[in-house]
C-alpha distance (Angstrom), angle and dihedral (degrees) to the residues before:
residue distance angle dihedral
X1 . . .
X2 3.79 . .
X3 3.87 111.3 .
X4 3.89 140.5 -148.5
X5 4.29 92.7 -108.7
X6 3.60 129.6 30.5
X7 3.73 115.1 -161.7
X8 4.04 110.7 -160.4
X9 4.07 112.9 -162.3
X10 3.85 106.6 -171.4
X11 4.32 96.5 -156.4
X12 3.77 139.4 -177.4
X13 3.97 122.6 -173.9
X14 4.44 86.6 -32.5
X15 3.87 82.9 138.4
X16 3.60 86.2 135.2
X17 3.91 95.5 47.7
X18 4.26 99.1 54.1
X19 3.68 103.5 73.6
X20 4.12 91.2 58.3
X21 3.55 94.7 29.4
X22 3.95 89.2 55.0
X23 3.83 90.5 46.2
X24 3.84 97.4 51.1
X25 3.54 88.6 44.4
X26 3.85 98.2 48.0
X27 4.17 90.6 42.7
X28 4.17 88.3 46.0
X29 3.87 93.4 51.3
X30 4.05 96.7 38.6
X31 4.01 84.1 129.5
X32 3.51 98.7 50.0
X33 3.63 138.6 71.2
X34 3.98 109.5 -127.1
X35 3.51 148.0 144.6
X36 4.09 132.8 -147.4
X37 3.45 121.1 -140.5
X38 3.81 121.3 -163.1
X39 3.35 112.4 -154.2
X40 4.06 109.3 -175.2
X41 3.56 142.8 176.5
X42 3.92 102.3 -134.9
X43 3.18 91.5 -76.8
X44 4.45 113.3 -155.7
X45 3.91 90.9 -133.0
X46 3.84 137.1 69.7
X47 3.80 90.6 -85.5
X48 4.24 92.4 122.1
X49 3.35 94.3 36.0
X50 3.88 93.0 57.5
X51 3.95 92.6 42.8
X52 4.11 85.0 53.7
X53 3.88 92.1 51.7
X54 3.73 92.0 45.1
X55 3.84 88.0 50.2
X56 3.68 94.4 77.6
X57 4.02 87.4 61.9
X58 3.56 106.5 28.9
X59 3.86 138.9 49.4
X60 3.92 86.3 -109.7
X61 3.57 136.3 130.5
X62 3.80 140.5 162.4
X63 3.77 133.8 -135.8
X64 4.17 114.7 -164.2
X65 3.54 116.4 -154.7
X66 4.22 111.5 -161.8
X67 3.46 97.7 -178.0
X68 3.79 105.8 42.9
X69 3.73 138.6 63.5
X70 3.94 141.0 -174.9
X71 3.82 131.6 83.7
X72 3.95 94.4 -117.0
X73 3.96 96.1 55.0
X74 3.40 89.7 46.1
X75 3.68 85.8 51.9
X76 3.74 85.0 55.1
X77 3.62 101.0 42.6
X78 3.91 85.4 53.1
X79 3.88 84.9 60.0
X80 3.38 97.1 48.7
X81 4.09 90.2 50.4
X82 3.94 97.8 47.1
X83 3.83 135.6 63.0
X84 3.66 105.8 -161.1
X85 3.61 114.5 134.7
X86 3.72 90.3 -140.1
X87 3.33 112.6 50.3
X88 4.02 125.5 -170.1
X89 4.09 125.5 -169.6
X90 3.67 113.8 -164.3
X91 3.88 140.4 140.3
X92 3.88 138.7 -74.7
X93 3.79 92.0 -147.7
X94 3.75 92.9 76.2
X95 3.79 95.0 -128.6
X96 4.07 78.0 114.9
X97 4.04 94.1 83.6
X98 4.08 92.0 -139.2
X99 3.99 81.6 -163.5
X100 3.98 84.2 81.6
X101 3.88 100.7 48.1
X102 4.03 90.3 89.8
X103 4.11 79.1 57.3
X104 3.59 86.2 62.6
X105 3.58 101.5 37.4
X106 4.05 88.1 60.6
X107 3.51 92.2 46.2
X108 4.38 93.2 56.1
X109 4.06 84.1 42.2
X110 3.83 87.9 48.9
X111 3.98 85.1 65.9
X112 3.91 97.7 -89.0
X113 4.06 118.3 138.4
X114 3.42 100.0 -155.1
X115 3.83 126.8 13.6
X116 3.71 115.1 -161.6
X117 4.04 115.3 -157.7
X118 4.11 92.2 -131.7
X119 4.21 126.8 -147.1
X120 4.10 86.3 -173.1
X121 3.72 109.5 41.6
X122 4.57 112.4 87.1
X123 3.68 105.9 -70.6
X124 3.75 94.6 25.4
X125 3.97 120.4 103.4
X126 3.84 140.4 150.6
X127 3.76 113.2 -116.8
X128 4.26 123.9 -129.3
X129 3.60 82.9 -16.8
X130 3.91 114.9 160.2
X131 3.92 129.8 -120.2
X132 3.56 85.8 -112.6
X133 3.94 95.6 51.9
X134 3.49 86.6 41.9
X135 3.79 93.7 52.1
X136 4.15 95.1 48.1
X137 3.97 95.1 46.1
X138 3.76 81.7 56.7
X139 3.22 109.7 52.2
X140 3.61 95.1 34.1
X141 4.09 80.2 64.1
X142 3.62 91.2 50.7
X143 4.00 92.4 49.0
X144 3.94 82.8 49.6
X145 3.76 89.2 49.2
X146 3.71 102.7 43.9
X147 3.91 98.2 44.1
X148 4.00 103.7 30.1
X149 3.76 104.7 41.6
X150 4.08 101.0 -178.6
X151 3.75 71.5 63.1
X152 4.03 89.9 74.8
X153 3.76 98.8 70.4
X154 3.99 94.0 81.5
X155 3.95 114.8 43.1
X156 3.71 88.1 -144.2
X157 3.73 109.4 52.3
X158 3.91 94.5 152.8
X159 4.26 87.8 67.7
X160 3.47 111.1 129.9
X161 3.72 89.1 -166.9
X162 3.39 116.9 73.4
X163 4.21 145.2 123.6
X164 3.85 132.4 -137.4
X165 3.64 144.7 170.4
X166 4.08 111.5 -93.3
X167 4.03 80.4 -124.6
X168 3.75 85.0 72.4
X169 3.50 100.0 74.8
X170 4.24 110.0 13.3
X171 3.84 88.9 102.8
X172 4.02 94.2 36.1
X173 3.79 128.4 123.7
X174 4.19 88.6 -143.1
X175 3.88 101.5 -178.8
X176 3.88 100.0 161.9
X177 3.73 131.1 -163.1
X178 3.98 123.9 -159.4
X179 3.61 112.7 -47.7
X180 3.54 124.5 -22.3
X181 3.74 105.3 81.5
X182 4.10 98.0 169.0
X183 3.51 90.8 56.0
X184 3.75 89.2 68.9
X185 4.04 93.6 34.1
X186 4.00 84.8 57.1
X187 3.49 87.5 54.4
X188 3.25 112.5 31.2
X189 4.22 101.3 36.8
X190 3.63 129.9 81.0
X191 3.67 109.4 -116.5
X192 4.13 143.6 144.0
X193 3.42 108.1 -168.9
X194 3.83 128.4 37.2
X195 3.90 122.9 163.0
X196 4.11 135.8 -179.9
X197 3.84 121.3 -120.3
X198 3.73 112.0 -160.6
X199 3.82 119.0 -117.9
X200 4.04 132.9 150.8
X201 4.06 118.1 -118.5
X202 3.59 99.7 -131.0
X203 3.97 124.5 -148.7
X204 3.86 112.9 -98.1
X205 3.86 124.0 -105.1
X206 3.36 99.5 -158.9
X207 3.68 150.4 10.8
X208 4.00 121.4 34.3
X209 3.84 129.4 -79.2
X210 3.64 124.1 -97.6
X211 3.85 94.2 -146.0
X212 3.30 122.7 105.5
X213 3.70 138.7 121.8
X214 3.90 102.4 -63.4
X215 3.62 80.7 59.2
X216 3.50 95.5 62.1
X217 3.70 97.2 45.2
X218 3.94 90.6 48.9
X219 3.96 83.3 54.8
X220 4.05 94.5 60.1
X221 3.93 87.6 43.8
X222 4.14 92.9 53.8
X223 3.70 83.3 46.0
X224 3.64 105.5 48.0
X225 4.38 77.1 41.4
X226 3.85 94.1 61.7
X227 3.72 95.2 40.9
X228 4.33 88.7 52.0
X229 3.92 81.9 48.1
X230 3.79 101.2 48.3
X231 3.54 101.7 32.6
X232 3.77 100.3 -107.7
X233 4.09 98.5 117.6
X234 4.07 89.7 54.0
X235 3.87 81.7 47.6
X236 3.95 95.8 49.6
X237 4.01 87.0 43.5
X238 4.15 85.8 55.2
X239 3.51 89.1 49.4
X240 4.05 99.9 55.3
X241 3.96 89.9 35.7
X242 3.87 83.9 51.8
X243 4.52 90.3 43.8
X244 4.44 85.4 48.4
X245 3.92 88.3 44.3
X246 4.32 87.2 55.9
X247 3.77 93.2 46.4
X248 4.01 88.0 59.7
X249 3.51 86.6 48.9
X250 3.78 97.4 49.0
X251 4.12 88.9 47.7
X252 3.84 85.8 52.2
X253 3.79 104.4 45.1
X254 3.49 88.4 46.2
X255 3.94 98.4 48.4
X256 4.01 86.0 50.8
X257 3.97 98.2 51.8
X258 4.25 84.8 50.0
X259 3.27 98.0 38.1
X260 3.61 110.5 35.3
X261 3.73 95.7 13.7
X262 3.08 104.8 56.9
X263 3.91 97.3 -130.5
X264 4.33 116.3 138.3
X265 3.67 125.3 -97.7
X266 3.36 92.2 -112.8
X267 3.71 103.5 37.0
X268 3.98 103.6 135.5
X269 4.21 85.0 -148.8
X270 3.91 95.6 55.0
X271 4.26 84.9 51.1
X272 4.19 89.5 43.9
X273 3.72 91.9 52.2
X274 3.60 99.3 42.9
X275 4.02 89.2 49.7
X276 3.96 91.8 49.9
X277 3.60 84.2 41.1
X278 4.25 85.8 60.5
X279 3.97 99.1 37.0
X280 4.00 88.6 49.3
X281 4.06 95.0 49.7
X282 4.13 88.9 36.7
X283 4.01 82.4 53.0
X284 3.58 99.0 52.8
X285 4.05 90.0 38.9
X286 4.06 87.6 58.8
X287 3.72 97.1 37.0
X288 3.84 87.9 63.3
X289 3.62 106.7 27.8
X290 3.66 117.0 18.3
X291 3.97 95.1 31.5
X292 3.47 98.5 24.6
X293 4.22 96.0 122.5
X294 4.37 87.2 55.1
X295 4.16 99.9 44.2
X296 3.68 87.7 114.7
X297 3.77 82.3 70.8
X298 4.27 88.7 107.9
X299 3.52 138.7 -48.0
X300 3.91 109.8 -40.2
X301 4.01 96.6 -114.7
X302 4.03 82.7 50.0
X303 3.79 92.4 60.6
X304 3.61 91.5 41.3
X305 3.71 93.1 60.4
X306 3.66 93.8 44.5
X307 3.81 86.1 47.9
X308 3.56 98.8 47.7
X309 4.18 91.7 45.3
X310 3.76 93.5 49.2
X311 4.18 97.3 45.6
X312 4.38 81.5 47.8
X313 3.90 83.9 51.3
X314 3.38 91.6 48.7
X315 3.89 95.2 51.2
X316 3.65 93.2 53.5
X317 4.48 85.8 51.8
X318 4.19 86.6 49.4
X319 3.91 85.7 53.8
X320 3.86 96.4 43.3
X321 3.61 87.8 52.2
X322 3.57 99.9 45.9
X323 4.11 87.8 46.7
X324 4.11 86.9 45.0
X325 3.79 95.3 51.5
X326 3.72 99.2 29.1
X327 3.43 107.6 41.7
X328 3.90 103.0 24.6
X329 3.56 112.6 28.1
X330 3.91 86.7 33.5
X331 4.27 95.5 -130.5
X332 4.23 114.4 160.1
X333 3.48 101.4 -78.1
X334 3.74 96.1 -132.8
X335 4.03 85.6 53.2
X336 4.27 82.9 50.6
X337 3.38 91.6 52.9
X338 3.44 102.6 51.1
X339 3.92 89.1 46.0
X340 3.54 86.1 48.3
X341 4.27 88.1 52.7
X342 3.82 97.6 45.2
X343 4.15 90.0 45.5
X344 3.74 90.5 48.2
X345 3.52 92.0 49.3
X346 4.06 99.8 55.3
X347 3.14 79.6 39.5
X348 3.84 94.6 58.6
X349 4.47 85.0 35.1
X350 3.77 84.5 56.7
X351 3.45 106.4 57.4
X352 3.76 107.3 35.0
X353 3.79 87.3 49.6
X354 3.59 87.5 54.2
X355 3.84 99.5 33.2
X356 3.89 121.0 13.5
X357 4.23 94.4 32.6
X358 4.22 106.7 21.7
């Protein structure tokens, strides 16, 4: 019998974890009608074994896959072996409170597409988690940010807990890559509306984390995969070809108001002009190649101030780097330049992405 919310639970040896999980789950959804589908990859524990005994009392049910791995396509082989309407993805190791889910469930009846369970919105937080932790899950967020920007309408797009409308994803491409399934759902689904519920990721009581440095590396191959598929790399490529094309342009301006217009070496004026010179033809450059799809983002003189601001911005965070690593940390200073280049850049990426061309 097809019900109102499917509840997919990707799982490898969690044996320990079902019983509670399955009792939170079933006492947090009392008022709903729901069903929980296990989808595992053979795991070497009692995990299917516990999901069988708990079938006899619960609308549960387990699929085990031999021949595949990965939390996201187990995510997606979930969806393709439910019919809820509502469908929620979280984890078996019960640092997903299910206490909120109901929080989400309002929030997707409330009109919302997707609803992501969020660590970084107000009330949201990450419990006994370590600078280190703290430090990857952020700039993992940023990398999401900066190089996927559909990614940008949730603050946590690296949530593996999160609900959305079956509608979401009937017409998507979903071609998932170790574990962040959203990321591609964000990009790949059709969807108008997606907000953050607040919720803290508790420490885990038992069993062992899957994240480790394979992880990571699968991470920055699903990215650099979505932005192949929807454009963005050929866009980011545009960008830098368009940056290297203004530093030619800079050299030559400059050479022709010391050379041939009689303006000093070290006249600040003759360097200001051939700079605006460079962030004025890298502007119009973007506008009509790289950005070309967004130029209805404002009136063209409007984007050309916000362009011009943000690459002068961006100047003044090359030179802070170069003077941080250079002079104070004491790093080659051709190596601090070049860091100081390739932050500036993203930098520069970042905000007219988000700002000058939305």
């Amino acid at each position: 019998m097809s019900k109102a919310i499917s509840i997919i639970i990707p799982t490898y040896n969690e044996g320990g974890n079902i019983v509670p999980l399955v009792g939170r789950i079933n006492k947090a959804m009392s008022a709903y009608d729901y069903e929980i589908l296990f989808v595992d990859d053979d795991s070497k524990d009692d995990t299917a074994a516990n999901v069988e005994k708990l079938s006899k009392t619960y609308p549960v049910r387990i699929v085990v896959r031999k021949n595949e791995r990965g939390l996201a396509s187990a995510v997606v082989h979930g969806i393709l072996n439910t019919t809820g309407q509502k469908v929620l993805v979280m984890d078996a190791d019960l640092q997903h409170p299910p206490e909120v889910i109901p929080s989400l469930v309002k929030a997707l009846e409330d009109g919302a597409d997707i609803v992501v369970a969020s660590r970084y919105v107000e009330g949201g937080g990450c419990q006994e988690w370590g600078l280190f932790r703290k430090l990857v899950s952020r700039v993992s967020t940023i990398i999401a940010h900066v190089f996927l920007p559909p990614t940008r309408s949730v603050n946590d797009p690296m949530s593996g807990f999160f609900m959305f409308d079956r509608k979401v994803v009937e017409n998507a491409k979903l071609q998932p890559r170790g574990y962040k399934i959203l990321l591609e759902i964000l990009m790949e689904g059709e969807f108008k509306k997606a907000v953050e519920v607040p919720y803290t990721f508790v420490t885990r009581d038992q069993g062992e984390s899957k994240l480790n440095i394979k992880q990571q590396l699968e991470y920055i191959r699903h990215i650099y995969s979505l932005m192949r598929r929807k454009g963005e790399l050929w866009r980011f490529i545009k960008f830098c070809l368009v940056g290297a094309s203004g530093i030619g342009v800079n050299f030559g301006i400059f050479a022709l108001l010391t050379r041939v217009g009689g303006m000093k070496e070290t006249d600040f004026l003759a360097l200001a002009i051939a700079t605006e010179v460079a962030i004025i033809t890298n502007f119009i450059l973007n506008d009509i190649f790289t950005f070309r799809d967004r130029r209805s983002s404002g009136h063209f003189l409007t984007r050309l101030l916000k362009f011009n601001v943000i690459c002068v911005a961006g100047a003044l965070v090359q030179a802070g780097v170069y003077a941080l690593l250079y002079h104070a940390i004491g790093i080659h200073d051709l190596v601090s330049y070049l860091i100081g280049i390739i932050i500036a850049t993203l930098w520069n990426y970042l905000l007219n992405t988000w700002i000058t061309w939305r």
